[in-house]
Every structure is written in C-alpha cells, then in structure tokens.
TORNU-273696 format. One record per residue (C-alpha): residue in one letter; x, y, z negated. Coordinates in steps of 0.001 Angstrom, whole numbers, plus 500000, padded with zeros to 6 digits. Example, Ala and Ser with C-alpha at 12.3 -4.5 7.8 and 13.67 -1.06 7.14 Angstrom:
2
A512300495500492200 S513670498940492860 
***
This chain:
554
X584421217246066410 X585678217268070046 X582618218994071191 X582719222087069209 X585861222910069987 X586626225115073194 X587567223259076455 X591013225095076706 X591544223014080302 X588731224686082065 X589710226243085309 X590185230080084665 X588089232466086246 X590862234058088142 X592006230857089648 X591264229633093239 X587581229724094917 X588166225720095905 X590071223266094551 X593858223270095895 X595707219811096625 X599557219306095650 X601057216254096816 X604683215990094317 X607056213583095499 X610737211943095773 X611093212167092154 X610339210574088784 X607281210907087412 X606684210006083613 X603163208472083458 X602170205430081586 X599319204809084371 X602705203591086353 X605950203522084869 X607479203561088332 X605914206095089552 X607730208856091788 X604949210797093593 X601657212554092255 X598934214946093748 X596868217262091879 X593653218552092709 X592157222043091703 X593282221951087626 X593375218165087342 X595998215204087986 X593813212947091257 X596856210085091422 X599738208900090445 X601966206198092052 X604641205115094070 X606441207118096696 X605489204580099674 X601746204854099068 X602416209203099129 X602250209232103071 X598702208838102407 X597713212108101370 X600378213713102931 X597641215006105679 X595384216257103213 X596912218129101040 X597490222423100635 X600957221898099573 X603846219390099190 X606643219754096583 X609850217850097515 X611045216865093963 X614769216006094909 X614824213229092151 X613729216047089448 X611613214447086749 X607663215604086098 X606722215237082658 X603960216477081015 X603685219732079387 X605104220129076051 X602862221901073652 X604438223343070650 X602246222748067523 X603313225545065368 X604054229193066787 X603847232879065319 X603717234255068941 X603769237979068762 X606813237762065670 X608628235223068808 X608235237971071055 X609544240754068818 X612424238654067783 X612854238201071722 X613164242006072075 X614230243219069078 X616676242825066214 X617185239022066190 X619640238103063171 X619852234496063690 X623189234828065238 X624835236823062666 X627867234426061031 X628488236767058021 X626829239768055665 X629012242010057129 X628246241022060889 X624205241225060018 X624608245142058805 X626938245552061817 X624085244609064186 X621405246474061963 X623445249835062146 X623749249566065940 X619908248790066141 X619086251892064394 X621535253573066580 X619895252248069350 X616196252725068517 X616324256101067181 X612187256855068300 X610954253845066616 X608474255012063504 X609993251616061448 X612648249317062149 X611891245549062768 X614067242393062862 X614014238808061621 X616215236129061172 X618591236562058392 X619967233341056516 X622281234375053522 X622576230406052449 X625284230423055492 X626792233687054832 X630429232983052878 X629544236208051002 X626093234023049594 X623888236905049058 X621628238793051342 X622178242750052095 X621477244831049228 X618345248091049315 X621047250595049065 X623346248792052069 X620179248917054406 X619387252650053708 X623097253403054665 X622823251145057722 X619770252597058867 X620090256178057915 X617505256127055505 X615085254960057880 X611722252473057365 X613125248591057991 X611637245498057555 X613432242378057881 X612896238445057156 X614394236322056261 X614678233210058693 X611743231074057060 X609229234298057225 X609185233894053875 X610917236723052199 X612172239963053724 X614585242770052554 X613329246384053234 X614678249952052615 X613701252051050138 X611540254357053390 X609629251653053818 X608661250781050190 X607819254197049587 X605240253963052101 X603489251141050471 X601486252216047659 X601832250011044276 X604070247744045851 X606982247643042986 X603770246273040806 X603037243364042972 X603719239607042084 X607251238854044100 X608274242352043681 X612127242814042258 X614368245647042158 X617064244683044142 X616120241511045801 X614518240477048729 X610321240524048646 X608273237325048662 X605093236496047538 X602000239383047056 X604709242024047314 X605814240697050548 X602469240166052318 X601578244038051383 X605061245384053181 X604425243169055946 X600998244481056727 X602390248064056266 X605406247092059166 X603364245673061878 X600464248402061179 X603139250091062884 X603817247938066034 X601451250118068708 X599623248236071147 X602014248283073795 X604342247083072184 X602134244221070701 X601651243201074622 X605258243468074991 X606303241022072394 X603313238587073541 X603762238406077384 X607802238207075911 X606913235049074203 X604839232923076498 X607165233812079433 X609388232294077474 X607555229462076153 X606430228823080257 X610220228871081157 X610672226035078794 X608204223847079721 X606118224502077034 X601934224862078651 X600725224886075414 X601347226570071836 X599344226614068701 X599212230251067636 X599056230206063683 X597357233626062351 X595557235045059692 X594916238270057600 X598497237726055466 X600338237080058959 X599395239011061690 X595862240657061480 X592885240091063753 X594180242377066096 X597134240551066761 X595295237664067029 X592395238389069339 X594705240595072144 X596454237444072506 X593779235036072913 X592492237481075228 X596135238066077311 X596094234317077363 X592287233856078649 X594150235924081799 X594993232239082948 X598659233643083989 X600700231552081416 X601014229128078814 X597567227979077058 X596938229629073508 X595115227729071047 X594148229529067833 X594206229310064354 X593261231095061908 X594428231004058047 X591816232105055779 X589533230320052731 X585944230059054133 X582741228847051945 X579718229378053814 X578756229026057418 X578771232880057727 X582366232849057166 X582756229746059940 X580882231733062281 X583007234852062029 X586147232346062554 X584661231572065722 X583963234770066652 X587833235676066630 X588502233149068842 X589842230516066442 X588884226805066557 X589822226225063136 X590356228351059738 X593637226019059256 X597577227067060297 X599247229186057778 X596871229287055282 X598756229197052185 X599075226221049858 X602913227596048845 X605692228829050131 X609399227588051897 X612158226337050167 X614789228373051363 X613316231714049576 X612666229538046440 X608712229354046752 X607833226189047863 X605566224655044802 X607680221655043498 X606543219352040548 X610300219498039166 X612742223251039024 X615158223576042181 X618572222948041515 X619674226507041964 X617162228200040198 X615476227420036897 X611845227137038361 X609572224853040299 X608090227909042933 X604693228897043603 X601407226994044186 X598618229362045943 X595545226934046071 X594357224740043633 X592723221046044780 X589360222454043917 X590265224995046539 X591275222691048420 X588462220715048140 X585830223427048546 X587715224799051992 X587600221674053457 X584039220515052843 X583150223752054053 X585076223535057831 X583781220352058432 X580249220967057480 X580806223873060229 X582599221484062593 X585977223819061798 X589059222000061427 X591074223229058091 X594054223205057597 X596846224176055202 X600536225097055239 X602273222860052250 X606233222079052160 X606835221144048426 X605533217879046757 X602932219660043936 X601603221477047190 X601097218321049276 X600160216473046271 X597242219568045662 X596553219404049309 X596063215322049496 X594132215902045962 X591704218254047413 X591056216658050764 X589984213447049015 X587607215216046451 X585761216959049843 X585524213077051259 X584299211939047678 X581498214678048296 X580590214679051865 X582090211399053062 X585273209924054428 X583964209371057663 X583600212766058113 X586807214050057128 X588416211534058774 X586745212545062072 X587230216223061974 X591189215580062131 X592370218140059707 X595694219241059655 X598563219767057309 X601848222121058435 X605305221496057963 X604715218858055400 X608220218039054556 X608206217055050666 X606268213896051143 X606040210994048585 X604940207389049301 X601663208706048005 X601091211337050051 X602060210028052868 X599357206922052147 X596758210132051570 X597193211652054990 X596668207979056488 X593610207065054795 X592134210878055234 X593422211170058759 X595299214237058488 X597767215635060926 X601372216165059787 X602312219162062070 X606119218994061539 X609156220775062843 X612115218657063179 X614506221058064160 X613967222333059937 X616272219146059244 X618833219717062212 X619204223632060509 X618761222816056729 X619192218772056192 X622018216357055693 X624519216615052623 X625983220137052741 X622928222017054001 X620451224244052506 X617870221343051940 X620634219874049470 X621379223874047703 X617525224045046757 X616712220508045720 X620134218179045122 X621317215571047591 X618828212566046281 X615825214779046757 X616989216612049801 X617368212964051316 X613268212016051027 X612557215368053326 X610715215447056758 X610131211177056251 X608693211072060241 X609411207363060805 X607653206811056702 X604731208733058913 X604387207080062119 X604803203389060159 X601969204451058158 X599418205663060820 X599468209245060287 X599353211650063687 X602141213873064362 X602008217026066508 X605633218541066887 X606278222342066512 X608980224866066198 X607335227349063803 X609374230102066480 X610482232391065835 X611730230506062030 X613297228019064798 X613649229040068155 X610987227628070884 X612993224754072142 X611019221306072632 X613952219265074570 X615960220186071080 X613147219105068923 X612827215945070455 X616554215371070023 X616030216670066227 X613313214135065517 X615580211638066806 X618749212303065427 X617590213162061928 X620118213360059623 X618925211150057491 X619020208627059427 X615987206251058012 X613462209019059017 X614476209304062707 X611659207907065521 X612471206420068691 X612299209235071516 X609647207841072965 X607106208282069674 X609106212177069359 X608130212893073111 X604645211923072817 X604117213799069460 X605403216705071127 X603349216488074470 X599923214166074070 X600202214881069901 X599733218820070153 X596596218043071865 X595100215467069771 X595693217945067006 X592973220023068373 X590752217077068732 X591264216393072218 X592879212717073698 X592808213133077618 X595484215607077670 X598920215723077453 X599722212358079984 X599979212447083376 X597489209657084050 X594621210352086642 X591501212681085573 X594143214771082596 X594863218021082888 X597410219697085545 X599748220678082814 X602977219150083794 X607111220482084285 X609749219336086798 X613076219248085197 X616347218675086504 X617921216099084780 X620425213358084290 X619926209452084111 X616964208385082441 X616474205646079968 X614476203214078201 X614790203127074666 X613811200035072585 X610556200688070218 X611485202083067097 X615212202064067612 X617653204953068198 X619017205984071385 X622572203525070808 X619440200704071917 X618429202762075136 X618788201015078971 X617917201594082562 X616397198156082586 X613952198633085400 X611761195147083986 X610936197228080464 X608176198339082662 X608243201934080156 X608664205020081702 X611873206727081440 X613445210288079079 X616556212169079242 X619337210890077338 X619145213083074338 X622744212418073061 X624152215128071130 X626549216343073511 X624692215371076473 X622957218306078201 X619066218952077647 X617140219215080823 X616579222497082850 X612867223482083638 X612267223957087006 X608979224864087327 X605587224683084590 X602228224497085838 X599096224845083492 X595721223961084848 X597005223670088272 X598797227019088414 X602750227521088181 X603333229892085837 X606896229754085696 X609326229016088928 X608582228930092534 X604865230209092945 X602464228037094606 X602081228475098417 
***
C-alpha cells in the first residue's frame, strides 16, 4: 500500500535551493539508533546522524547552522492521529464553551459573544458538556434566542455529536423538524444534526475558513505536534473545507496535513475522485455510529440512563462492500465506531471483505478504526488478525472514565470499566496511533501520553514508552509509512526541542512508580509524566527541515 500513498516528507517546493546542514547539540536526544545520544545534524529535510556529543566536533566545520541545546531534549514530532482542523481553529477564535462550570455561566458567555460579534451572519461555538453542569440539562431553544437576541446559533456539544441551535437558525433549514434526531426542545443529533451543521458552516466565508486553519496548525506547531490527521467528509466539513487546507498546508509553512476523507465508495470511479480531493484514504469519520455522551453510540444492550441501545449507521455488508472496494483501489478505509454492536459490525464486515478478496490483502492495506473504545475480547482478537489500526484518544478516559464520570452515567460502572482497553490492544498485536479528536479534546500530546498512562482504570494503562511511540512513530504507520516518526539516520527532519525536567527509564509494561535514571537500561529517556509534575515546554518544531514554530532558522 505504501506506494500509493503520497510521500508527505518530500521537500516542499518553497524550501531551500540546496540542502541546509544543522548540527544540534549539548542536549538529549531521544533516538533508539543511540540511547545516549546528545548531538544530531540534519541535512536538507532528513536526519544525516545521530550520536554522542564528543564525536559532534566533527561536523562542526561543515555545517550552515549550530543549535546549542542547553540540555533541552529533541524528540521526534508528535503527530496527532485524529483532528477536525478548521472546527480546532474556530473553537480557537471563537465561542469555546469548554470552560464553562455551570448552565448559567455557558449562556453568560453566549450573551456576551453575541454582544461581541454583532456582524456575524450566524453565531458559532462548541464545547458544551451538560453531564458536568449541577443544573444536568443543556440550555433550552427559547434560553438561546434570549441570549442571542434572536439571532442564528449553532452550538455542539463537546463530542461533535449533538448541538443546540436557535429557533433563526432552524428556520433557515428547510424540513429540518422532519429529520431523524430532530426533537422539539432538545439538542439535534443524528440526520437532523448533519443538515443544521451544513447550513452553519455554509456560512463560515473563506476568510474566515483560513483564519480558523492557519489558527489551528499554529497551534498544533507550538505544541510539537508536525503532523495531524485531518478527518473530513461531506457530513463534517465539505470538500471545500477540506481541499483549502490541504492546499494551505502544501505551503510547506507548518505542521504536515494528512487527509481523510469519510465517505462509502463502490467503484474505482468513486476511489479516483477521493484522490482527486487530496485524500489518501475514504476512512476517518465515516460513520459506523455515534458517541456516547449524546446517547448515539450503537450498543448491543440500552444505556443506563436512557431506555435504548443508540444508533448503528452501517451494516457489516456495508462494511464489507466499503472495504473490499478501498483496497481493490489501494485506499485505506476506515470507520469511526465507539459502541460494541458498532465495532462488532465493523470487525464483522472487515472479515467478510478478507473472506472475498483475501486476508493478505486486508491485512496489508492497514485499515483503520477511530476511537474504538467499546472493545470486547473479540474484537479486539478481530483487529489483530485483520490488522486494523485502533486510532484512540486517551485523553476521552482522563475527561469521561473512572467511577463518577460520564463513561459510568451512560453505561454503569462494570461496563464503563472495559472502555478504551489500550494495554488488552498492545498485548494482542494491534497498532495504535494516538489522537485528540481536537477540538472534542483539546490538541495536547504531552497530556495524552500522560492519559494513556495513567488510565483510570488502571489494567488498561501502557508503559510511556509504548504511549510515546503510538503517538509519534504510530501516527505514521497509520498512513502506511514505517521510516518516520524516530530520529534514527535517513527519517524525516520532523523533530521538537523541549525544555524539560529529569528524564527516566521506565520498565516495559509497567507504570511510571517502576521508572529510573539507570544509565545501563541502555533505553532512551521521557519526561516524568507524574500527575502533578509539569509537561514539557516546546521550544522549537521543525517539519521537513524547516522550524515552523520558535526561533527561525539562520
């Protein structure tokens, strides 16, 4: 598969005429090539060595540049696994809920947006979370057309999921309030949803589109992230959306974009128009069912707190026909799946396309499967023997898990327990690719390391060394590609100095109470991820050989 998919490390056309040289050193540099490393150079867009800081004065003649590191840390790049870019960007600049501690407070903030924004044609915000309001209920039509005035607002709920709305804006969507999802006084999910989101962001203008998206990879870059899957499709974004961004990104000024695109395809016509937007796979968000926390996540038994079992979107024949379909194109599918009838349909489906056109096949096209968090001892065995990616987000469990959480309102304590089983995954073989699903988390990968490793269920935690590597070398072997991600000679020049504290070696497949600074474990050393210990501060990102965030290159 590796072939067909775009080389998203070549040098950009922008870049230099001639290769530059960087010689890094006095610091630590995480590379398995030598765990004791503290110097590197890079040439033009690629890493040319890695070693030790007495064998630096070397090249010290010969190089362009030399970056004193101070005892700052070079890791690779992160790359998130899981991002709705341009929504990240609005949420960046616009009416961001997630803070809001009570009903009240959220209307407070919406009626000084309104205030605020009194030109903007609709109103746009996300991030609203009523399971942790004390009043337990989300903001009613009639309080939103006081707080706005009357005025057109859309507004999600954290998950993306659901969204309230005024009555403006449902009034401008024709046979809405006949859709599937559709209730009087209650927020929007399902068909109904999907039509009043297309109606919002029909609104956002081009400018402010490019606004949202330079917004969110600046952001992204300032976090060491040099990669990001971008997860589009017709019910998420539009093509739009989705091509100006893989187009702002092709600009070579920022961190890498790497599309997806969720939509059913059945013939090579419709693989070839995939490509044609840009997208290496028809995979990402493509619906298999919904999230728990608005209720429409496809379970086999009813939620605790409400007297069904959700939604299911695809069928395994589906399924089935999607995926024999991308890889007889050489597309990677994909499907977003959180509740266990979904994953079960999803596991179903991928083995009847290997039962038609072969397990070695499937196997090597290395499709993928997001958020994944409802997993059974059978469906976990399913993505190992068919190869499938679990791209997760572990900072779902650090918001939602552990006894009192949302996780536990939805399903009940015992079944809340068996979510987001990452250590169940790595034991069994299957490849992980770590994510934030921004802006339903926020784009933080130092925190989603920390997540994976302090899970709150404690059984499904992974060492920090198997959450790093998901997070960094995992992204890319999502997209088929395995010399990225490292800092080992001949990779990519994606990499991030961070200023950090002491660094440790964990034990394999133990928590962080096991870590050391044992020099003999011969391992490169992390960050001591502690809750309560500090995360490390980015100090500069470089992707392909070009900073893009912190001191520019000479």
């Amino acid at each position: 598969m590796s072939e067909r998919i775009p080389d998203p490390t070549r040098p950009h056309p922008t870049g230099p005429a001639h290769p530059r040289t960087v010689l890094l050193r006095g610091g630590e540099v995480h590379s398995p090539a030598d765990p004791f490393a503290t110097a590197m150079v890079v040439e033009g867009d690629r890493i040319a060595w890695v070693g030790e800081e007495g064998a630096a004065d070397s090249f010290a003649e010969g190089v362009d540049e030399v970056i004193q590191l101070d005892g700052a840390l070079v890791t690779p790049a992160f790359t998130d696994a899981h991002v709705h870019t341009t929504a990240t960007g609005l949420a960046l600049t616009g009416l961001d809920l997630s803070g809001a501690g009570t009903l009240t407070d959220a209307l407070a903030r919406i009626r000084a947006y309104a205030a605020a924004r009194e030109t903007d044609r609709i109103l746009l915000g996300h991030g609203w979370d009523a399971s942790a309001w004390p009043e337990g209920r989300p903001p009613s039509r009639a309080e939103l057309d006081a707080a706005t005035g009357g005025r057109p607002l859309y507004l999600t709920r954290v998950d993306v999921h659901s969204a309230v709305v005024t009555t403006a804006l449902l009034d401008q969507v024709p046979g809405v309030r006949e859709l599937a999802g559709f209730r009087a006084d209650a927020p929007l999910t399902r068909d109904a949803h999907h039509a009043v989101r297309q109606a919002a962001y029909a609104t956002v203008t081009p400018a402010q589109r490019a606004e949202a998206q330079a917004a969110a990879l600046a952001r992204a870059a300032s976090l060491g992230i040099g990669s990001i899957h971008e997860c589009a499709g017709p019910d998420i974004s539009g093509e739009d959306d989705f091509t100006a961004l893989l187009a702002l990104a092709r600009e070579g000024n920022g961190t890498r974009v790497v599309g997806y695109w969720a939509e059913l395809i059945a013939s090579a016509k419709d693989a070839e128009r995939i490509r044609e937007l840009g997208a290496i796979g028809a995979a990402g968000d493509l619906f298999a069912d919904g999230s728990l926390g608005s209720h429409t996540a496809h379970l086999h038994a009813p939620y605790t707190d409400a007297g069904h079992t959700g939604a299911g979107h695809l069928d395994a024949e589906a399924v089935a026909a999607h995926v024999a379909a991308c890889t007889e194109a050489g597309l990677q599918a994909g499907f977003h799946a959180i509740g266990d009838a979904a994953l079960t349909g999803v596991v179903d489906g991928v083995r009847a396309a290997a039962e038609r056109i072969g397990l070695d096949r499937i196997r090597a096209a290395r499709h993928r499967v997001e958020h994944a968090e409802m997993l059974t001892e059978q469906t976990i065995a399913g993505f190992a023997d068919l190869a499938l990616t679990a791209s997760v987000q572990p900072a779902f469990d650090a918001a939602w898990g552990g006894a009192e959480g949302m996780y536990a309102a939805r399903l009940g304590a015992d079944r809340a327990r068996t979510l987001n089983p990452y250590a169940a995954l790595l034991k069994a073989g299957v490849p992980l690719a770590l994510g934030s699903d921004s802006p339903v988390t926020p784009l933080d990968p130092w925190g989603t390391v920390r997540a994976a490793v302090f899970h709150r269920t404690r059984a499904h935690g992974i060492s920090a060394r198997a959450a790093f590597t998901a997070h960094t070398r995992g992204g890319w072997r999502a997209i088929g590609r395995d010399d990225a991600g490292v800092l080992v000679p001949g990779a990519p020049a994606d990499y991030v100095v961070w200023r950090t504290g002491e660094l440790l070696v964990q034990a394999p497949d133990e928590r962080v109470e096991r870590w050391s600074t044992d020099p003999r474990s011969g391992t490169p050393g992390l960050p001591d991820l502690t809750p309560g210990n500090d995360l490390p501060v980015c100090l500069r990102t470089v992707v392909g050989g070009r900073t893009v965030f912190g001191p520019p290159n000479e």
